[in-house]
VMD Tcl script that draws the C-alpha trace (Angstrom):
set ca {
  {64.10 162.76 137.92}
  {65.03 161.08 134.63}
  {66.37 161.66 131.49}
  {64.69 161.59 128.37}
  {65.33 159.28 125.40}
  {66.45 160.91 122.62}
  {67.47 159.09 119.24}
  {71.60 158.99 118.45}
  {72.42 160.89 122.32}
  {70.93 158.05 125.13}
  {72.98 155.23 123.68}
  {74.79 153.08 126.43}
  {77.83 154.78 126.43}
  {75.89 158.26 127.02}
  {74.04 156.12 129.67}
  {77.30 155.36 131.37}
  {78.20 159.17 131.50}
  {74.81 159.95 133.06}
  {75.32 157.21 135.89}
  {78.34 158.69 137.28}
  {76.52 162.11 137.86}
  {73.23 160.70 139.14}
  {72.72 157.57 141.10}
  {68.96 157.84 141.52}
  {67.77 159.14 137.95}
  {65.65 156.67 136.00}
  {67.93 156.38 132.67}
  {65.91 155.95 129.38}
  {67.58 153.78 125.74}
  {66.26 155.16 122.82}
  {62.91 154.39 121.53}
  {63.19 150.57 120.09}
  {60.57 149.73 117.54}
  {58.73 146.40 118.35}
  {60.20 144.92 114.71}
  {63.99 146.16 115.81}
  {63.98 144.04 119.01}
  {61.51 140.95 117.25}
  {63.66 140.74 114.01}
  {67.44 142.43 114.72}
  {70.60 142.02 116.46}
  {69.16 141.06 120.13}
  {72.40 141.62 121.67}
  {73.26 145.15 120.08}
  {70.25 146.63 120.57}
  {69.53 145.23 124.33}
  {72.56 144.95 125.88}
  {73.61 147.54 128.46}
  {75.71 147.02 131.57}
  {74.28 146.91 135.40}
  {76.33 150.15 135.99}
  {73.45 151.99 133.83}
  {70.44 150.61 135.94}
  {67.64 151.46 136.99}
  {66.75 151.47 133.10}
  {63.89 151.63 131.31}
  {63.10 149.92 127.61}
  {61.23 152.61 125.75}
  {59.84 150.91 122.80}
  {57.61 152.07 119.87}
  {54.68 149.64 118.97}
  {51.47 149.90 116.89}
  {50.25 146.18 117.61}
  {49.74 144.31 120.64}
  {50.65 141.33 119.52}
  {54.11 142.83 118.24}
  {54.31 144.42 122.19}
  {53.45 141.07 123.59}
  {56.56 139.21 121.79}
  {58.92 142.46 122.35}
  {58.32 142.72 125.79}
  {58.54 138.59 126.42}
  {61.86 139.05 124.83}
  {63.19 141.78 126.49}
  {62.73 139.83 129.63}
  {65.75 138.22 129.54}
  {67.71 141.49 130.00}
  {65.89 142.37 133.10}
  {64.96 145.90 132.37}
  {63.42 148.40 135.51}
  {60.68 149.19 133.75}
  {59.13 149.36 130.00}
  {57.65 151.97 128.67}
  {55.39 152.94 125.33}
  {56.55 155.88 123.04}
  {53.50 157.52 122.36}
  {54.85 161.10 121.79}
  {57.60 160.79 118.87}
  {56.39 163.08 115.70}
  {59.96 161.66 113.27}
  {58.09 160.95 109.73}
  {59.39 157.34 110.04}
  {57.97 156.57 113.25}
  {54.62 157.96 111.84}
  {55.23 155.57 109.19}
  {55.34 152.93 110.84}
  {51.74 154.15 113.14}
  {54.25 154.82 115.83}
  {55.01 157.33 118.39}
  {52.50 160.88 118.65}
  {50.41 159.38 116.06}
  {48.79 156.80 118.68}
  {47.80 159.50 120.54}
  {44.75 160.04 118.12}
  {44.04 156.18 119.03}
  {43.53 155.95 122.45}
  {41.89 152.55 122.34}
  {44.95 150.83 120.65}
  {47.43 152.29 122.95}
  {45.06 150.83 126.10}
  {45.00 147.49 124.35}
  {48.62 147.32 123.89}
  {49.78 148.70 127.41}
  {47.04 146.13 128.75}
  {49.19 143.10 126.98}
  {52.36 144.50 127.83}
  {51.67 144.41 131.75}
  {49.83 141.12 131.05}
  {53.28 139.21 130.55}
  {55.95 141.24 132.95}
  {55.94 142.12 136.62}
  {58.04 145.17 135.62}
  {56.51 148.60 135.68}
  {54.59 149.74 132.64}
  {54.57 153.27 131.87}
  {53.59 155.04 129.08}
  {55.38 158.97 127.57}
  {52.76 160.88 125.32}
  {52.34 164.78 124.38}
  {49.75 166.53 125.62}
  {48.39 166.85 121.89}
  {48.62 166.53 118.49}
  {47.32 168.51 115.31}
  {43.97 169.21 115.97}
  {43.85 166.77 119.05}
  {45.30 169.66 120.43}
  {43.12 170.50 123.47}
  {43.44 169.89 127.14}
  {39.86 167.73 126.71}
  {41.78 165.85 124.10}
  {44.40 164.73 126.45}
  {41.76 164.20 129.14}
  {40.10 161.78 126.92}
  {43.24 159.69 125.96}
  {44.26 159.30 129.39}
  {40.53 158.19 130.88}
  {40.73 155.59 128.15}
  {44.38 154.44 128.75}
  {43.64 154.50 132.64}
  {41.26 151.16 132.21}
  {45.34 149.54 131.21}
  {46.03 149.57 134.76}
  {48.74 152.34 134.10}
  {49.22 154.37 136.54}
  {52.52 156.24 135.21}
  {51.88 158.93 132.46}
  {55.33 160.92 131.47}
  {53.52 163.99 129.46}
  {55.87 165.84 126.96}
  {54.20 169.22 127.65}
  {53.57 170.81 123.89}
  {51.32 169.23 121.44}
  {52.92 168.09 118.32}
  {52.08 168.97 114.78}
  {52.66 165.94 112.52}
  {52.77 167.21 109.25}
  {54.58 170.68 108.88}
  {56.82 170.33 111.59}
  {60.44 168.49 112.04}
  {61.01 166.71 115.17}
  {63.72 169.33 115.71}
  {60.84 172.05 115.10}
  {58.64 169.87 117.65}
  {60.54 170.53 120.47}
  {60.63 174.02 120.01}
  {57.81 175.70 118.29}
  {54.64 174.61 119.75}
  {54.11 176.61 122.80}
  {55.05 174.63 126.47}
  {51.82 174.21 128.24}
  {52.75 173.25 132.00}
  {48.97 174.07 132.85}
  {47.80 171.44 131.45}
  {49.98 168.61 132.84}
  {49.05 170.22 136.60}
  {45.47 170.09 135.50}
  {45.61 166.33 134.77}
  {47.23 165.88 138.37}
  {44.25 167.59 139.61}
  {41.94 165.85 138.56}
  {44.11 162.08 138.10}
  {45.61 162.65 141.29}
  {45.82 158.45 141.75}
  {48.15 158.94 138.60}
  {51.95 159.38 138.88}
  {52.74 162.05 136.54}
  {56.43 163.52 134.95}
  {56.66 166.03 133.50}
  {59.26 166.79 130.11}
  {59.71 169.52 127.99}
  {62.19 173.14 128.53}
  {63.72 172.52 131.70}
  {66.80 174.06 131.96}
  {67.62 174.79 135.57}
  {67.71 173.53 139.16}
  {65.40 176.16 139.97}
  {62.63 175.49 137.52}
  {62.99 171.44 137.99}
  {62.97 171.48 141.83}
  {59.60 173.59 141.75}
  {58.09 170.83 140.25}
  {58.43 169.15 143.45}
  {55.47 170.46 144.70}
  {52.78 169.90 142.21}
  {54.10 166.72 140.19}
  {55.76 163.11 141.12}
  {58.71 163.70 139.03}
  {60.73 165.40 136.20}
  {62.13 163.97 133.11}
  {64.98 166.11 131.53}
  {65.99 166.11 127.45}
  {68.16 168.03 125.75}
  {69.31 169.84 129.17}
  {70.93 166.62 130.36}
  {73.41 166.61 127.33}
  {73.55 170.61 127.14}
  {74.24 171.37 131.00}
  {75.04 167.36 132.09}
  {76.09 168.63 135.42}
  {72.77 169.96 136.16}
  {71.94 166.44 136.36}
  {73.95 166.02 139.93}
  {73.30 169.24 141.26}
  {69.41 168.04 141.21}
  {70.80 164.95 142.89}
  {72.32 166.46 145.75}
  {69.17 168.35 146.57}
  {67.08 165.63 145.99}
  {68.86 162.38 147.93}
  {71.60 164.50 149.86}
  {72.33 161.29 152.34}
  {73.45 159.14 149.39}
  {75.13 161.05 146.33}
  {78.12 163.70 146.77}
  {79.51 166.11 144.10}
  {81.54 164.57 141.40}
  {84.58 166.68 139.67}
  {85.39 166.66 136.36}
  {88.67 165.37 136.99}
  {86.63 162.42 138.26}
  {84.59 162.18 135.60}
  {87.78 162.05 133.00}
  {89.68 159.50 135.02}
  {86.33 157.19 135.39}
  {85.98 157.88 131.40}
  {89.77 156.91 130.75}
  {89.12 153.96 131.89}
  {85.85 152.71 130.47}
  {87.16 153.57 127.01}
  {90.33 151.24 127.53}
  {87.59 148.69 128.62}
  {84.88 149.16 125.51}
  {86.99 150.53 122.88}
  {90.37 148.54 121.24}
  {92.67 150.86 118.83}
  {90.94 149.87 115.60}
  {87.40 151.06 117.32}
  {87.22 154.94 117.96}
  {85.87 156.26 120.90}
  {83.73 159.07 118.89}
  {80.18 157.45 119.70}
  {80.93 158.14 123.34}
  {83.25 161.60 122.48}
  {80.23 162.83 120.64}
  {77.87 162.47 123.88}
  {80.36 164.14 126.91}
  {80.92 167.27 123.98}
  {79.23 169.28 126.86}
  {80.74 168.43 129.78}
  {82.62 171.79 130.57}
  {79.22 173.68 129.32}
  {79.32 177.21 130.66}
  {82.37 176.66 132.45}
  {85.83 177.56 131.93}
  {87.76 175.65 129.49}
  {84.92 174.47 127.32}
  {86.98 175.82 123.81}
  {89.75 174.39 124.94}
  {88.37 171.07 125.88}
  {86.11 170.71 122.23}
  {89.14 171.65 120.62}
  {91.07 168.10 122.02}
  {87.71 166.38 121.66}
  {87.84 167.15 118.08}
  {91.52 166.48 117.56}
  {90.75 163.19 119.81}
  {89.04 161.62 116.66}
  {92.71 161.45 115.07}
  {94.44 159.94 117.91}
  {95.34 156.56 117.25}
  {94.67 155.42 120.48}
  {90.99 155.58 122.06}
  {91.32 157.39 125.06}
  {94.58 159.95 124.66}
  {92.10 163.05 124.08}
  {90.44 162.81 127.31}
  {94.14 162.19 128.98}
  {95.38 165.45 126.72}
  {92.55 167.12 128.70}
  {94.03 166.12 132.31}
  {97.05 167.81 131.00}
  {96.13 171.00 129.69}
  {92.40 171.95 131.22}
  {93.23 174.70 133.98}
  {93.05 172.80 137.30}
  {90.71 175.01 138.83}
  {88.16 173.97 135.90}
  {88.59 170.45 136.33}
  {88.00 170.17 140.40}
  {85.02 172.18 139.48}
  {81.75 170.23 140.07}
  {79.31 173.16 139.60}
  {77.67 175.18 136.44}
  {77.98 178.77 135.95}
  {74.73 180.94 135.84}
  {72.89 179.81 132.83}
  {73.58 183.16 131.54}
  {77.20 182.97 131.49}
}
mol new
graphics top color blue
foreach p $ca { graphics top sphere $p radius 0.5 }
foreach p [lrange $ca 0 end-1] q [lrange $ca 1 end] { graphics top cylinder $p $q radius 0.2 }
display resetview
């Protein structure tokens, strides 16, 4: 299992939240563009603390030279793995010959993925869609990864809906175009040497655990910000010797304190408020607890919201460690 990255949600501090309710789960940052890490603030965009690991460096590239110098300098923060964005439809990515648009260019995405594992020992991988405009069949996909195969990657995380490039949002992109699960199982079939992960609509323990049996792993999006304790009821099926049940209690007081560690008076804690806004999610006391969030970005200390919430959530709520019935 792993969670997706998603732009403005799997910042570090989001990272940190995921960590205490999965051990296991490969954690994603967002997708860093090839001139972001070559040309900006090294520190600010790469840093992340060992907590957060394993970790993967997605980054978006449309050279392999540009890949080659990202990845050598990306070394020195000792990522778990790298991977290529090859499925991101944003209108500035496509700008830039980023993201879904590579999927139409097969060839350069082998090229670059061959020069990425050409200077790291770490795991390449690459994420794609299983489509684009009128790429959009499962031949299509077939044909992109035969040609990415001669890389020597053997990891292919396949967002399971095409995506339309010019007519849709990204927001529209992860909802209109129709999931195709079919397909993904079709290229296990017949790639069965590949590793393959599937993404896209995956809402339940149900649903992900079923994937067990026909795929090598699932990779979870919006669900893991929507439902975040779905992420360690997966765990507990999944590595039951190792992980245990985590209240939300627990998940406050561990909060509490990483916010008097990261954040000083002057620096609100919103960027990591903004990413736990879920955290009682079909569960009792969610009004209540958005309500303090929200109040939380007057406080004048980083911090007091989540301690209001140890004060006023009803107890029962926060030794909870389980969802309600997605149709609550």
């Amino acid at each position: 299992m792993s969670v997706a990255p998603m732009v403005d949600v799997t910042d570090r501090h989001f990272r940190y939240f995921n960590r205490l309710l999965t051990k296991n789960s490969y954690l994603y940052t967002e997708m860093i563009s090839t001139g972001a890490i070559i040309h900006g603030d090294r520190h600010r965009i790469l840093d992340f603390s060992p907590q957060e690991k394993p970790l993967v460096l997605q980054i978006g590239a449309a050279k392999p030279e540009e890949m080659v110098e990202a990845v050598k300098i990306a070394e020195d923060w000792d990522y778990d793995e790298i991977n290529l964005n090859v499925g991101c439809p944003s209108n500035k990515v496509q700008e830039g010959d980023l993201g879904a648009c590579l999927m139409a260019k097969p060839e350069l995405v082998r090229d670059i993925l061959t020069e990425a594992r050409g200077i790291t020992s770490k795991p390449v991988t690459v994420k794609h869609r299983i489509g684009i405009d009128d790429l959009d069949k499962y031949e299509d996909m077939e044909n992109f990864c035969s040609i990415v195969e001669a890389s020597g990657v053997t990891r292919y995380i396949v967002h399971a809906r095409i995506a339309i490039l010019k007519g849709l949002s990204p927001k529209d992109n992860r909802n209109i175009p129709p999931l195709r699960y079919e397909d993904v199982y079709r290229l296990k079939e017949e790639y069965p040497h590949f590793q393959i992960e599937i993404n896209g609509g995956f809402k339940d323990r149900e649903s992900i655990l079923a994937q067990k049996e026909i795929l090598d792993g699932v990779m979870l999006g919006r669900a893991a910000y929507e439902r975040p304790y779905l992420l360690n009821e997966v765990e507990n099926v999944l590595y039951p010797e190792d992980t245990a049940s985590i209240t939300r209690q627990e998940i406050l007081e561990h909060l509490i304190g990483y916010i008097q560690e990261n954040f000083d008076e002057d620096n609100k804690a919103w960027p990591l408020y903004r990413n736990i806004y879920d955290l009682f999610a079909f569960h009792k006391g969610a009004k209540v607890w958005k309500r303090i969030l929200n109040e939380g970005l007057k406080e004048d200390k980083p911090g007091d919201a989540l301690k209001k919430a140890l004060d006023q959530l009803p107890l029962e709520s926060l030794l909870s460690s389980s969802l309600l019935p997605l149709s609550s």
